[in-house]
Residue, then its C-alpha position, 0 to 999 in steps of 0.5 A: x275191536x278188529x273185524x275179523x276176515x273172512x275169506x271171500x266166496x269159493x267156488x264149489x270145487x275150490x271148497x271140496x279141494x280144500x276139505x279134503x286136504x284139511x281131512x287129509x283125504x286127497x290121495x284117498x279121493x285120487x287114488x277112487x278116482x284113478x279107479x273109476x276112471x280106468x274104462x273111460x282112460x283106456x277103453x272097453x276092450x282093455x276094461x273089459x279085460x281087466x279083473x282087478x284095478x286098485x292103487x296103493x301107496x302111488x303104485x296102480x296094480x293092474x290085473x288082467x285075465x290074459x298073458x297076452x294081455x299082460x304082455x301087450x300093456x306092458x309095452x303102453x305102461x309108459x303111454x298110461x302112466x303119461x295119460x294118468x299123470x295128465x288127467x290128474x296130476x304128477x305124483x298121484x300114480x308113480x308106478x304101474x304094475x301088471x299082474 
């Protein structure tokens, strides 16, 4: 009778990763994270005056309490998304819109 293989021990990590790809839960669990990363990512000035963030489909919808402000990200949407894609990956967020 054949012995069944069991895959060898998993590291935490390794082990939610592959729960949640099984569960069909990852973009799920990135887009949560982009969220709640969003102060630590650009600070609490910015954070501060951000109204709303949440992420849809790979776009980040972004809304801040100024036009000003609106205005003054626009110009770093490139910097973020290049930041974003470093800390968790190419694809998770493709596109950033300001409201």
């Amino acid at each position: 009778m054949a012995k069944s293989q069991l895959p060898g021990p998993l590291h935490i990590s390794q082990a939610i990763e592959e729960l949640l790809k099984t569960q069909h839960l990852k973009p799920r669990f990135d887009e949560a994270n982009v969220v709640a990363s969003w102060e630590r990512l650009v600070g609490k000035a910015i954070a501060r005056r951000t109204r709303k963030v949440f992420v849809r489909n790979k776009v980040l919808f972004i809304e801040l309490v100024s036009p000003s402000m609106k205005q003054d990200l626009s110009y770093h949407k490139s910097k973020i998304l290049e930041m974003l894609n470093k800390e968790f990956g190419e694809g998770v967020v493709k596109e950033i819109v300001l409201m």
